[in-house]
N, C-alpha and C positions, 0 to 999 in steps of 0.2 A: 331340783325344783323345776315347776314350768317357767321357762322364760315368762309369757305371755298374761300370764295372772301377778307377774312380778308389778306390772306398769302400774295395779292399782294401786295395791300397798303402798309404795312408797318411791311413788314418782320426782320425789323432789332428789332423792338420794343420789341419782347419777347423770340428772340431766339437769341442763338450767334453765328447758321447758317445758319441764314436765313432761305430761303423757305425750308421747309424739300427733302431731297432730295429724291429720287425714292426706293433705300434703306430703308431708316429712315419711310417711308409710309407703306410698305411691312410688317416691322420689327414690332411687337406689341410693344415691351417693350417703343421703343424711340418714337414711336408715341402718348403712352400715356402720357410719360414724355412733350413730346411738349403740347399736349392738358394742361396737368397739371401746367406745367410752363405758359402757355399762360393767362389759367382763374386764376390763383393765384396772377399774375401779373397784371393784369385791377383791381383786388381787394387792392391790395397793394400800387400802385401807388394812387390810391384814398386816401385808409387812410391814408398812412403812408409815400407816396414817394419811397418808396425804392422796386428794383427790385428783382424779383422772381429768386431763383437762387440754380441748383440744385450743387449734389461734379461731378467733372470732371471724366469721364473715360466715359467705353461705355459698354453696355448690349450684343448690335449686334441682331441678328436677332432668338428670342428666347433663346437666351445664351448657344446657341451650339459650339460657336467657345474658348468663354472666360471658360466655364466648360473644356471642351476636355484639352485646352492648361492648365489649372489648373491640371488637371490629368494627364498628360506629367510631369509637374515637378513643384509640387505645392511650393517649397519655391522661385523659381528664376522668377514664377507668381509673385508673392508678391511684391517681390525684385525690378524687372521691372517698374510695376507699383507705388510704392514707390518714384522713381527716376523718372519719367515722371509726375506725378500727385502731389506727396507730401502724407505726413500720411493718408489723407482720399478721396477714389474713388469711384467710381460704378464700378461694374461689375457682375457677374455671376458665383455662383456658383451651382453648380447640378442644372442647369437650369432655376434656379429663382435669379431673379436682385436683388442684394446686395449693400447693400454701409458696406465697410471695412475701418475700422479707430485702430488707434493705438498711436494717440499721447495723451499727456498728457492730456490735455484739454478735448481732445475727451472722453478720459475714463473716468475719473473722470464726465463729463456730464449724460453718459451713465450710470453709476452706481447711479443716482439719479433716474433714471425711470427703470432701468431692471427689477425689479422683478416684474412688472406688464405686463410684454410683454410674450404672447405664447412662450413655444418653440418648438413644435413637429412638425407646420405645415412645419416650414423650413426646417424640414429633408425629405432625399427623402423617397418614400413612403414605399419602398420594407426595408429601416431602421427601421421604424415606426412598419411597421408590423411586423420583425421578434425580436426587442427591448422589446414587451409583453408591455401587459398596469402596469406592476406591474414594467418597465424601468421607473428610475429616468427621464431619456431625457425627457422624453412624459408628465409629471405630473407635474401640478401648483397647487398654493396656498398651503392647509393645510393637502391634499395628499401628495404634494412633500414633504414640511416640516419634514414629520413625516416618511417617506422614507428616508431622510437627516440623521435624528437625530439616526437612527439604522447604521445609514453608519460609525458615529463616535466610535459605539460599536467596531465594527470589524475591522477599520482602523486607531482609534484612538490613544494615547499613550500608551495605559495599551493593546492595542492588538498590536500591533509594537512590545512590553517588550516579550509578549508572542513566538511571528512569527521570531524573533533574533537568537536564540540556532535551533531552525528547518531550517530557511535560510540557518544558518552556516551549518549545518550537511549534507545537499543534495548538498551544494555548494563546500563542500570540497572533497564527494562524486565524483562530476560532474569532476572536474579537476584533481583530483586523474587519472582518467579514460582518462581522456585527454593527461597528460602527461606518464601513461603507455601503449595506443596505439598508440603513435605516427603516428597519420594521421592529415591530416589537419583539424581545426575548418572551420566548415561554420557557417560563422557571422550571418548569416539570420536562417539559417536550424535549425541549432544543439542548438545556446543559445534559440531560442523561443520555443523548446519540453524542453529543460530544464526550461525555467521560466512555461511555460502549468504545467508539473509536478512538478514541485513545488508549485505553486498557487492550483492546486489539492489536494496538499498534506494541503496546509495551510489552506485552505475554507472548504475541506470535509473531513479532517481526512486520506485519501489514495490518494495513485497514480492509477487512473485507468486504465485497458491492453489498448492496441497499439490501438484496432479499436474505443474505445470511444474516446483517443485521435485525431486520424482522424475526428471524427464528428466535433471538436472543430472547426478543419479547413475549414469545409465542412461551419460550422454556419457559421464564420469570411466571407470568399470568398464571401456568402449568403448574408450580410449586406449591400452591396456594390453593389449587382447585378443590374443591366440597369432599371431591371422593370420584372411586376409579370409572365411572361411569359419567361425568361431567366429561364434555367434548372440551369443556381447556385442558384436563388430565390428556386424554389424548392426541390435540394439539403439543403441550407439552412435552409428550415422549416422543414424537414421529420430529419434533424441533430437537433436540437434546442425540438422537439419531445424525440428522444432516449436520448437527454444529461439529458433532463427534468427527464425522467422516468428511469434511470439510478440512477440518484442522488435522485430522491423520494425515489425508495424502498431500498437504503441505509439511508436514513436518518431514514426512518420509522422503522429498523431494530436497529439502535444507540438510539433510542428514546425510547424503549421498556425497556430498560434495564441502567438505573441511571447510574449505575456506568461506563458505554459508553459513555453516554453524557458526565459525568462530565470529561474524561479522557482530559488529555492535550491537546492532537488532534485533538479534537475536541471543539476547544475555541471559532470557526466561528457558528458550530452548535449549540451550547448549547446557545449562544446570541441569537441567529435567531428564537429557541424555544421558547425564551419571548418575543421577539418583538412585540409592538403594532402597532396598523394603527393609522390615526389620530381620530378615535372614542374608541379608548381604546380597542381594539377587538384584540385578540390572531393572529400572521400569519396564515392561512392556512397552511398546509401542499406542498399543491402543489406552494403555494407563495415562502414558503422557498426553495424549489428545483429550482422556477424559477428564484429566487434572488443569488444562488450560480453561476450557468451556469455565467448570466450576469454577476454578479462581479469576480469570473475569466477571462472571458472575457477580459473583461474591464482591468484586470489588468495584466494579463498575455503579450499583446500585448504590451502595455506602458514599462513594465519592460523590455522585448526581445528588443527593442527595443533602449530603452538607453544603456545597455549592449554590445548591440552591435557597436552602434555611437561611445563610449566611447574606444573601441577596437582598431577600426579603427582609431579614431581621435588620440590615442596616440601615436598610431604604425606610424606617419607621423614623415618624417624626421623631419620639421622645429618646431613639437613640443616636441625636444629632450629632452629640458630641462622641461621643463613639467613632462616629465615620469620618468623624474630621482627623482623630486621631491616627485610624487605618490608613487615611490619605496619607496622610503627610510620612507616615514607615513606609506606605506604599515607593510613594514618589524618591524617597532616598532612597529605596531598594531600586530603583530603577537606574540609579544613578552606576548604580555596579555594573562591570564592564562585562560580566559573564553570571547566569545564576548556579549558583554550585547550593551544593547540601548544607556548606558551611556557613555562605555568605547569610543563606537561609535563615541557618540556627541563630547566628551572632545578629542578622540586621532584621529578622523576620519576625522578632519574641512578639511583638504585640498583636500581629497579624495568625501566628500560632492559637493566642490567647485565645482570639477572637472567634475561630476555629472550637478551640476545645469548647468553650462556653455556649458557643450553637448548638453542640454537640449536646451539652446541657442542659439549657434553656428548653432546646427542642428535642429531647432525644427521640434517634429513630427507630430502637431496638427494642423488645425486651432484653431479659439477660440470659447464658442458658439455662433449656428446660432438661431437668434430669430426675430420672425417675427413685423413688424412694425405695428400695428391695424388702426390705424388713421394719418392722416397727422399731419405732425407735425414740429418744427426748431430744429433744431439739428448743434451744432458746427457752427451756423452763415448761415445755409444751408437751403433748403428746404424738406424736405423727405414726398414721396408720401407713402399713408396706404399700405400694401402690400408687399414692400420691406422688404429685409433680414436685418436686423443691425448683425455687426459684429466686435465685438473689438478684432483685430486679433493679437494673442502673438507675428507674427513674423513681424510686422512693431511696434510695440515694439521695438521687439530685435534689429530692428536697428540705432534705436533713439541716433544718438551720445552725445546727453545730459547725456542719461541715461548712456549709453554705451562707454567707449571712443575707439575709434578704433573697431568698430563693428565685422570688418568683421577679427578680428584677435583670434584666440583660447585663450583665459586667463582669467584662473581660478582665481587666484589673487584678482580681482576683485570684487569676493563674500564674502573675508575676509575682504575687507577694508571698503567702503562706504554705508551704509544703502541706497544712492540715487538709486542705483541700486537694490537691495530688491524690493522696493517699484514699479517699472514698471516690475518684473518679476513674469509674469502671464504664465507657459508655459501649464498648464492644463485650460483656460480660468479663466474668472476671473465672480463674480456674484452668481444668485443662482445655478447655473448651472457647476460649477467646476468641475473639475476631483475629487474624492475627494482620488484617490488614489495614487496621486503624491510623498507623503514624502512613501508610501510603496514600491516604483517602485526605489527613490534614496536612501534608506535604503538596500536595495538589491543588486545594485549597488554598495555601497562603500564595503557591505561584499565583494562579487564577486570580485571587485579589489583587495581586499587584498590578497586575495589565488590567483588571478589569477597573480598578480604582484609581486610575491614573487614565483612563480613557474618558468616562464619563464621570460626568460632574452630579447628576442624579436623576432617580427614575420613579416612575408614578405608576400605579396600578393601569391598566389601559382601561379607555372608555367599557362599561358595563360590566365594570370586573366584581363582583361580589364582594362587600365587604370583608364575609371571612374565607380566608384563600382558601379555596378546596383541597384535603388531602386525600393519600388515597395509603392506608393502615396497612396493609402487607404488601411482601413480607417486610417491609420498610416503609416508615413513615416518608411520603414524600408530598412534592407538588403536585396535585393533579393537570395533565395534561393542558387543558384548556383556559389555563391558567397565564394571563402576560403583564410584563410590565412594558411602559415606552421606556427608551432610553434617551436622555439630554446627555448632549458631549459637550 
């Protein structure tokens, strides 16, 4: 039959809007959605009875309107949508159709099929490229694997035990200096050149001068850029260049000489110099300068980041009791005569908590985005090949099964019920994870301790905007311009 004399007949049969409207034609995404839903549906009615039926939300017209308002203010997107649709919707992110889910069911579904699902295509492309093919994002099967299995060398426990007495020491550093210049902290500015130079410090043995620092920023801004003809795209890649070749001919320089590599300071290099590929094969040299850049990267952003949430979120009136509580763990943790991993674990749970629930409260991630290959059911739905799946941490976070009282700060919560453990994915969840989550809240609870035991409390600075400005990729953070004062 014609498709196209079908819509009069009997429009109600395979859509739940009937004749598409002038829009919905226009628009690729919902056109094909109609198309898809239409022939899946004369298929299914035949075998099976039952109708074709996609998750509720909308694409719009190339996913320019639902990306944009995502980059406005990506968690009260989420949020929105959660409350109008329920855990799992359609929509668009970086311009391609997504369905986002986050209830239980849904994940737990999702984690029986993800590791067979691409992930790179679903990143934007100007990511893709400047992330290098030796980026974990971008690599499946027995590549990724074995990129994984180096990632636990350097982020694992026995490197956490190592990166603990150096954290503490630039950290004590850092606020030393804070409360003997008495100027404002800027939550965004000042804590992410301190986590940069420290993740520099801890990945490559030093802190590098001011202008390779810059490049860092020039790369980050670069990740994110519209597309390959935007001058941050290009900024980005001529940064991601000089950080490369920056950190080559110092590592080449540490390698020369045994007893460089073997020094403490270098525990990230001296890993890196045996790591295999998944054929058994030595890293290259330029592999391992391209694997430091990224994973400071990567981890430096994450850590500035909760650092900062964690600032702000205590410095609120109605979480007074909160900070009173972190004081007083702080202040006993201070009382230890050395910080170690353990003294951490055992004297730091509440200061942990406090951590993870930032993490929640404010998440700064989506989860990952992985591309759908083939049609397929999904959660009782239908999902066409092509779409993004996305098990997003923050319609988790606000699952009041898991969470009670979602939308209230408390730490508490990470002490008592294992229920909640188990839906707290804030780095995604799969084979795709952050993997450097427990280094980013390990850092964090240091940081609290000196910083909460320094000063006694701190105020938005004159002129500061009521609501703190963020800045949405590729991490939710503090926007620069942003201070509080500090009272000791």
């Amino acid at each position: 039959h014609h498709h196209h004399h079908h819509h009069h007949h009997h429009p109600k049969k395979y859509s739940s809007r009937g004749v598409p409207s002038f829009a919905a034609v226009k628009d690729d995404a919902n056109a094909r959605d109609e198309d898809f839903l239409h022939k899946l549906g004369v298929k299914l009615r035949k075998e099976t009875g039952r109708e074709a039926k996609m998750p509720p939300g909308r694409v719009g017209l190339f996913g320019v309107r639902e990306t944009l308002e995502y980059l406005m203010d990506s968690n009260a997107f989420v949020e929105t949508r959660v409350k109008k649709y329920g855990p799992i919707f359609k929509t668009a992110f970086f311009f391609k159709p997504t369905i986002a889910f986050g209830s239980k069911e849904a994940v737990d579904e999702f984690k029986s099929f993800e590791a067979s699902l691409p992930a790179d295509e679903a990143l934007p492309e100007t990511f893709r490229e400047l992330h290098t093919e030796y980026g974990a994002l971008k690599q499946s099967g027995a590549k990724h694997k074995a990129t994984r299995k180096n990632f636990s060398r350097v982020l694992g426990r026995e490197a956490l035990e190592a990166y603990v007495p150096e954290i503490a020491m630039r950290t004590e550093e850092f606020v030393n200096k804070l409360k003997q210049r008495k100027v404002p902290l800027f939550l965004g500015k000042d804590i992410k050149r301190f986590a940069l130079k420290t993740l520099f410090y801890l990945f490559l043995g030093k802190v590098p001068e001011d202008s390779i620092i810059e490049e860092m920023y020039l790369y980050n801004a670069g990740l994110l850029s519209l597309g390959k003809f935007d001058p941050t795209f290009k900024k980005g890649e001529s940064a991601l260049e000089k950080l490369t070749q920056y950190v080559l001919e110092y590592y080449l320089e540490i390698k020369k000489d045994e007893a460089k590599l073997n020094a403490p300071e270098h525990f990230f290099l001296k890993q890196y110099s045996e790591a295999t590929d998944e054929f058994g094969d030595t890293f290259s040299d330029e592999r391992v300068a391209v694997t430091v850049v990224l994973m400071v990267w990567g981890s430096y952003i994450e850590a500035a980041a909760l650092m900062g949430h964690s600032i702000r979120i205590l410095g609120d009136k109605e979480n007074a009791d909160v900070l009173k509580k972190a004081k007083e763990e702080a202040r006993a943790l201070r009382e230890e005569e050395e910080q170690t991993l353990s003294t951490l674990a055992q004297k730091g749970k509440y200061l942990l908590a406090v951590s993870k629930e930032t993490l929640r409260f404010h998440p700064q991630t989506a989860g990952g985005l992985r591309v759908n290959p083939t049609d397929r059911t999904f959660c009782g739905y239908d999902i066409p090949a092509g779409y993004v799946l996305t098990a997003d941490p923050r319609i988790a976070f606000l699952d009041e099964s898991a969470f009670s009282d979602p939308k209230a700060f408390n730490p508490s919560r990470f002490l008592e019920a294992s229920k909640s453990e188990d839906r707290f994915f804030p780095g995604g969840m799969g084979q795709h994870q952050c993997p450097g989550i427990n280094l980013a809240t390990t850092m964090n609870v240091i940081f609290l301790t000196k910083f909460l035991t320094t000063f006694s409390s701190w105020t938005p600075s004159e002129g500061m905007p009521e609501e703190v400005p963020l800045v949405q990729v590729p991490i939710v953070i503090i926007a620069d311009e942003y201070s509080v004062d500090l009272m000791q």
